[in-house]
C-alpha positions as CSV (number, residue, x, y, z in Angstrom):
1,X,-21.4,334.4,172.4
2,X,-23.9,333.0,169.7
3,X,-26.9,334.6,172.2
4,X,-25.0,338.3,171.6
5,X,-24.9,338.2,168.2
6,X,-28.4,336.6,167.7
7,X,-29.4,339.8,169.6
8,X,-27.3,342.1,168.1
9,X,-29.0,340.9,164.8
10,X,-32.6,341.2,166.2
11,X,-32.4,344.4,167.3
12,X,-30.1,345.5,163.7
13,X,-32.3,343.9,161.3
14,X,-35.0,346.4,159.6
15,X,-32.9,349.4,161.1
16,X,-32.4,352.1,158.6
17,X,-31.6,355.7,158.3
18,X,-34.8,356.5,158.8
19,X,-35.2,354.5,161.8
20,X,-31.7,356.5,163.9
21,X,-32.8,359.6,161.8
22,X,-36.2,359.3,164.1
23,X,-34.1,358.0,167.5
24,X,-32.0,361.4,166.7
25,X,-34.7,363.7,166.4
26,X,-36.7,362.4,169.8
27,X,-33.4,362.6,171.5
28,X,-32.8,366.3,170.6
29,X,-36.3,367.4,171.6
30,X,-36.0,365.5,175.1
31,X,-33.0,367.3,175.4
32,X,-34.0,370.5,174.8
33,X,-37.4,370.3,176.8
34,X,-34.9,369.2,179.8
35,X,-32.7,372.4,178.8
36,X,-35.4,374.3,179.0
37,X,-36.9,373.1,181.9
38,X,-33.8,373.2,184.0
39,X,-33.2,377.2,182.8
40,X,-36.6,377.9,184.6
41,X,-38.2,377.5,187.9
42,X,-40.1,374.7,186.4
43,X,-37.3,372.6,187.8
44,X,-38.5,372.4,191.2
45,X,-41.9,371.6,190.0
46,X,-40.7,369.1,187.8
47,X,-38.8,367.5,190.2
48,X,-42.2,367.3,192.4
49,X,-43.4,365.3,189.6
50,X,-41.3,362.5,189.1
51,X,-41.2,362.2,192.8
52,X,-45.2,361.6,192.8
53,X,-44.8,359.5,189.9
54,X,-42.1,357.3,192.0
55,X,-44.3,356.9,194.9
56,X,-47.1,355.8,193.1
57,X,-44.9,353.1,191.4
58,X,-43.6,352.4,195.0
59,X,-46.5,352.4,196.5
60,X,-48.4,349.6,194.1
61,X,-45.2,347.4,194.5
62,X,-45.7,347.2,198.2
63,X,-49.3,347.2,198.2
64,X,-50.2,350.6,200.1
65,X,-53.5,350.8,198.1
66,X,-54.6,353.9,200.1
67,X,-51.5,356.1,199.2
68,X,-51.6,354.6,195.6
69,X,-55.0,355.5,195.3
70,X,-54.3,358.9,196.2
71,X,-50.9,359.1,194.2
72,X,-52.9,357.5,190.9
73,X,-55.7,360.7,191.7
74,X,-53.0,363.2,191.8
75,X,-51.5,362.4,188.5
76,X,-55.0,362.3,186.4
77,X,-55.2,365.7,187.5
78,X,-51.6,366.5,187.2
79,X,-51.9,366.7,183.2
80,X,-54.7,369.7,183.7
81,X,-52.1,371.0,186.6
82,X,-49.1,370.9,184.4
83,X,-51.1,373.6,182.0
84,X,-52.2,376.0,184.4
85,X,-48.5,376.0,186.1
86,X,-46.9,375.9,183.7
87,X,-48.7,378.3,181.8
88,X,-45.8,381.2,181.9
89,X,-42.8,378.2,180.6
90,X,-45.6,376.5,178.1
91,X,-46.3,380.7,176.4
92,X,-42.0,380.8,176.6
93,X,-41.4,377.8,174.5
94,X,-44.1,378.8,172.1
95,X,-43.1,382.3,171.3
96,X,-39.3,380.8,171.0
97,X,-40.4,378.3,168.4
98,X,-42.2,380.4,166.5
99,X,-39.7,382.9,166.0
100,X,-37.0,380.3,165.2
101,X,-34.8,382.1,162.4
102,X,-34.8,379.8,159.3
103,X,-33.2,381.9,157.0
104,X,-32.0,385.9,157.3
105,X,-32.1,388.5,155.0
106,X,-30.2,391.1,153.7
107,X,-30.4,395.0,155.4
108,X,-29.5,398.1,153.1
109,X,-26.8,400.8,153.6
110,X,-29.3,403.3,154.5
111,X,-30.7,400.8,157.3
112,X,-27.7,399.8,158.2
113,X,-26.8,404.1,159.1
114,X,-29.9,404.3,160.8
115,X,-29.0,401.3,162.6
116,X,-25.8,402.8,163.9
117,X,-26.9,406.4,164.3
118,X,-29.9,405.2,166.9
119,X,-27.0,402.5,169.1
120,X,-24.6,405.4,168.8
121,X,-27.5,407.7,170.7
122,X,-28.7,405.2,173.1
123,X,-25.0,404.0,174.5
124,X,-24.3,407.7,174.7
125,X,-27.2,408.0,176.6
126,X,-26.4,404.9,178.8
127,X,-22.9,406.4,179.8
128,X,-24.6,409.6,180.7
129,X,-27.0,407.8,182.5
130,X,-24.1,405.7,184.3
131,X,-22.0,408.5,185.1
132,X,-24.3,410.8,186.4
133,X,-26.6,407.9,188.2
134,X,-29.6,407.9,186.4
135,X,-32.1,405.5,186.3
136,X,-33.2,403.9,183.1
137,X,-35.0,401.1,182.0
138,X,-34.6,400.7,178.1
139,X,-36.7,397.6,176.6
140,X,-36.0,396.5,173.3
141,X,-38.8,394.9,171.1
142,X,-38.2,392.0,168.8
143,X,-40.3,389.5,167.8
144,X,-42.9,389.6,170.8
145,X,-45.0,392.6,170.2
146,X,-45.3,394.6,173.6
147,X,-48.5,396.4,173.0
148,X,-49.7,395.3,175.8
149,X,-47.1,396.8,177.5
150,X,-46.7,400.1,175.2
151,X,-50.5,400.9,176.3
152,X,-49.5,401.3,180.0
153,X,-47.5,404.3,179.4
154,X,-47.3,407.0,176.8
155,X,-46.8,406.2,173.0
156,X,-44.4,408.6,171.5
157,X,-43.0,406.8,168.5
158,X,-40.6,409.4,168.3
159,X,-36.8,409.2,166.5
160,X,-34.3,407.8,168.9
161,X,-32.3,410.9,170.1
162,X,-29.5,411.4,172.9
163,X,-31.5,414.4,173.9
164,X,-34.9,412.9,174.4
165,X,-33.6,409.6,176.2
166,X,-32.1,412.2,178.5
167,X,-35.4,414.3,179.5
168,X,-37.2,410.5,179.6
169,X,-35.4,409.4,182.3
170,X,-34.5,412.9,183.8
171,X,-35.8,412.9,187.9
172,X,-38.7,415.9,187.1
173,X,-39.8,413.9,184.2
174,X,-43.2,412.9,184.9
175,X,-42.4,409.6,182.6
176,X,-39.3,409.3,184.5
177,X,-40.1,406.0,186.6
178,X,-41.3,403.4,183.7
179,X,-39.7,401.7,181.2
180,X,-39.5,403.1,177.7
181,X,-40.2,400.6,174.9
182,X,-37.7,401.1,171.6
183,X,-39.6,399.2,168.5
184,X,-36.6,399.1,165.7
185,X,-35.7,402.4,165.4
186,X,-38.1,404.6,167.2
187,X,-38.9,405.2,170.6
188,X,-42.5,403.9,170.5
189,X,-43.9,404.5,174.2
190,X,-42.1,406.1,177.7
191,X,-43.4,405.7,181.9
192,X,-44.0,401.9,180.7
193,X,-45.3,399.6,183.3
194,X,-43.1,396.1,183.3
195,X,-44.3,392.8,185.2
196,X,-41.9,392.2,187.6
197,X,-40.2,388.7,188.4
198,X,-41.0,386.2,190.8
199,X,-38.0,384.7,191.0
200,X,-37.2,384.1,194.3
201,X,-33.1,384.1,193.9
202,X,-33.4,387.2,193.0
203,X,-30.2,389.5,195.0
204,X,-31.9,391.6,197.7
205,X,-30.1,394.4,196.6
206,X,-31.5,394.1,193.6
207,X,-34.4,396.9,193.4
208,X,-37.6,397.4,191.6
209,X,-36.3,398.1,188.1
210,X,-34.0,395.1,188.1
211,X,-37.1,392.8,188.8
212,X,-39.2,394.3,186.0
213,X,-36.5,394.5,183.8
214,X,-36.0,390.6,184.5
215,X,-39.7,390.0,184.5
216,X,-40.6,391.2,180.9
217,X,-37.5,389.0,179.7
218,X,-39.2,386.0,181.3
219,X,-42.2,386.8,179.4
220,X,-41.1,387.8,175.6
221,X,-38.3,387.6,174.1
222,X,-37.4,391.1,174.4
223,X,-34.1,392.5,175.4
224,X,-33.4,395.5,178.7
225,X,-30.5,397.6,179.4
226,X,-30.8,398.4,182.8
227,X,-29.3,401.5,184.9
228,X,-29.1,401.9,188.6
229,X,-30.2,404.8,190.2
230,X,-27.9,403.8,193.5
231,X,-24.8,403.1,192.0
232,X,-24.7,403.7,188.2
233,X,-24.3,399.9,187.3
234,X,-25.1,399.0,184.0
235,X,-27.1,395.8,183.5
236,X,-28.4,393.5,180.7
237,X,-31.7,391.1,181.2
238,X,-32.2,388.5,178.3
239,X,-33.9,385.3,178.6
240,X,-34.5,385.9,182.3
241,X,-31.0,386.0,183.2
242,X,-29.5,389.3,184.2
243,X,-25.7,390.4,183.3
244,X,-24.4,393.1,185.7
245,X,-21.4,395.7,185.8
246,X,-21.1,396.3,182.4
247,X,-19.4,398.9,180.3
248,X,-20.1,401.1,177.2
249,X,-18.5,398.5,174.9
250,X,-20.4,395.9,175.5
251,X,-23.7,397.4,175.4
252,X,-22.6,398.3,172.1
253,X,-21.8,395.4,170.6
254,X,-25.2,393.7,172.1
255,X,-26.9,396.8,170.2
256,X,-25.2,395.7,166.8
257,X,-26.1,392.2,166.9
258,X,-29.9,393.2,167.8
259,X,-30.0,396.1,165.5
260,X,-28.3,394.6,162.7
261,X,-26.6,391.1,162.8
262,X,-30.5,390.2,163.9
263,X,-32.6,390.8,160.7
264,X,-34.7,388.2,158.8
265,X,-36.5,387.1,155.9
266,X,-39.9,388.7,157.3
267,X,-38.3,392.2,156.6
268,X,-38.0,391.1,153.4
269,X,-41.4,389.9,152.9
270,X,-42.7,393.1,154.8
271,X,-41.6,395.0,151.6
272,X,-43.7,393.9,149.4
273,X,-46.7,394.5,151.2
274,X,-45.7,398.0,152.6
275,X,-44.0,399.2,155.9
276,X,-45.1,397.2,158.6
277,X,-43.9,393.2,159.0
278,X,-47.2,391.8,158.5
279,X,-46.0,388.6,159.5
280,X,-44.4,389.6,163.1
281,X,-46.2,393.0,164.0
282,X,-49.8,394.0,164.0
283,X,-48.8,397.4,164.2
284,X,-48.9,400.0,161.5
285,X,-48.5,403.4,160.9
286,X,-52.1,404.4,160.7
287,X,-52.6,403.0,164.3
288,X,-49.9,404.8,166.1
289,X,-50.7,407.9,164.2
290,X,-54.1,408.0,165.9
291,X,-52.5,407.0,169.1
292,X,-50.1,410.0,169.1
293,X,-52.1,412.2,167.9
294,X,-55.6,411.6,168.4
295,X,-58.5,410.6,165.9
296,X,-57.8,412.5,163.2
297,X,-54.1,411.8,162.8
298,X,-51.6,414.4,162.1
299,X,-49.5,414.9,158.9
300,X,-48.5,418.5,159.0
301,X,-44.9,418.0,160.4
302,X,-42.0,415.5,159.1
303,X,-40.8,412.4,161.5
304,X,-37.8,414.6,162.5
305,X,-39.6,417.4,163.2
306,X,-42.1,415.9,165.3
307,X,-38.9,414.4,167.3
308,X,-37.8,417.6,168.0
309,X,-40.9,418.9,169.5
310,X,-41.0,416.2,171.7
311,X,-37.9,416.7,172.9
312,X,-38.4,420.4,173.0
313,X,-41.3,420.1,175.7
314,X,-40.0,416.9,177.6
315,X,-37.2,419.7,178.0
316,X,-39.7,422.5,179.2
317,X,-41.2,419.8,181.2
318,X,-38.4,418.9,183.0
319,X,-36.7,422.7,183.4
320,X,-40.3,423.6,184.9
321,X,-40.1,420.9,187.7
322,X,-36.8,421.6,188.5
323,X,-37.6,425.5,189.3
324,X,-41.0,423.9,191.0
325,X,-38.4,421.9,193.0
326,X,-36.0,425.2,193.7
327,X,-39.2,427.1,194.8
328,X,-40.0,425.0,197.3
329,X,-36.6,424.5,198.3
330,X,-36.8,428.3,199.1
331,X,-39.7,428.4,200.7
């Protein structure tokens, strides 16, 4: 008894706050790198590791120099390995670090209305797009900038609209088949091309659009309403999962918490300097101005206006494949 509380003073004596304030902070980060590996497919792969790890430690106990040798080889290159696999997991945990939300901000009345007028459109469009059996592929930005994916398609940074949603992902569109990209509260680019996910338990019956729509979620921290062309399903990918058969409501309520439960203090500080969120997008309004319209800009009609026309030829677009379609029908 005098041993256990001889050691129960050695290991006690010089402990202080600061001391289980340190214990507590390793402990949360090994359990969050375990969380996170175990939410990815770098649980297979990580498994593979401590089992090479195990048989080298087996291996020098019984004196198999040849397979330790080889084991003790495999792991000095396994820390170079470990980057290049894990590259896609590694870029993840990054981008969800860095856009840890310390504090939020406040959003005005007028934002707020904005807010709710675009969600209002967009599930209005979804049931449409459900009901009729549309497919759609709607990407939400947040704080991982998708230029790189904008540039494969068309940049339209047009109003959000109902209407133009519609003639988007309308069959004779010629944008029909990509994914449009919705930056806040304007349709920035259409006919987007999403990477698609290698996930391997994936549902066969899962298409095309469900694996892009999961693979962009794997790769940003962006959020995908997804609509089936085959059976009207609605579906939701965020974080790499995918949520399926879901209605109107809930779609909605997703929409609120993104559009305006969601906002933060670099709004704020995005203010003072102007428009754009210098501190979250490299994008401004000088930038896609050229990109929409060229060169030289263009400033001869107002934000609404230019939706409009937009919408007005994706319209004409659409009405002149569909008699293209009935004339060969004819024929």
């Amino acid at each position: 008894m005098q041993d256990f509380h001889e050691f129960i003073e050695t290991v006690f004596t010089g402990f202080s706050i600061t001391d289980a304030l340190d214990i507590l902070i390793v402990a949360f980060v090994i359990y969050k790198i375990m969380g996170f590996i175990f939410e990815t497919r770098a649980e297979q792969i990580f498994k593979g590791i401590l089992l090479l790890v195990l048989a080298t430690i087996l291996s020098n106990i019984f004196g198999l120099h040849t397979l330790n040798w080889m084991c003790r080889g495999a792991v000095t290159l396994g820390a170079v390995a470990v980057l290049i696999v894990f590259q896609p997991e590694l870029r993840r945990a990054l981008e969800i670090m860095g856009r840890g939300k310390l504090v939020r901000g406040s959003i005005t009345q007028i934002q707020k209305d904005e807010s709710k007028e675009a969600i209002r459109a967009i599930v209005n469009a979804v049931k449409s797009f459900s009901r009729d059996k549309v497919g759609a592929l709607i990407v939400f930005e947040r704080d991982t900038v998708l230029e790189d994916i904008s540039e494969t398609g068309t940049i339209l940074n047009a109003k959000i609209s109902e209407q133009l949603l519609g003639n988007l992902f309308y069959e004779g569109s010629p944008l029909h088949d990509g994914a449009v990209i919705i930056s806040e509260q304007v349709i920035y680019a259409a006919g987007c091309v999403l990477p698609l996910s290698k996930r391997q338990d994936i549902s066969k019956s899962l298409g095309t659009r469900h694996r892009a729509g999961l693979g962009i979620t794997e790769n940003s921290d962006a959020l995908v309403i997804i609509v089936s062309e085959e059976t009207g399903i609605i579906s939701l990918a965020e974080d790499g999962k995918l949520e399926r058969f879901l209605d109107a409501k809930t779609i909605e309520k997703k929409l609120l918490d993104l559009y305006i439960n969601e906002d933060h203090i670099v709004s704020r500080i995005g203010t003072l300097f102007g428009k754009g969120k210098i501190f979250s997008k490299f994008r401004n309004d000088d930038d896609v101005n050229k990109k929409v319209y060229g060169e030289h800009g263009y400033s001869g009609k107002a934000e609404e206006d230019i939706s409009e026309t937009l919408a007005e030829d994706m319209t004409k677009s659409a009405n002149e494949a569909e008699e293209a379609k009935e004339r060969e029908e004819n024929v």
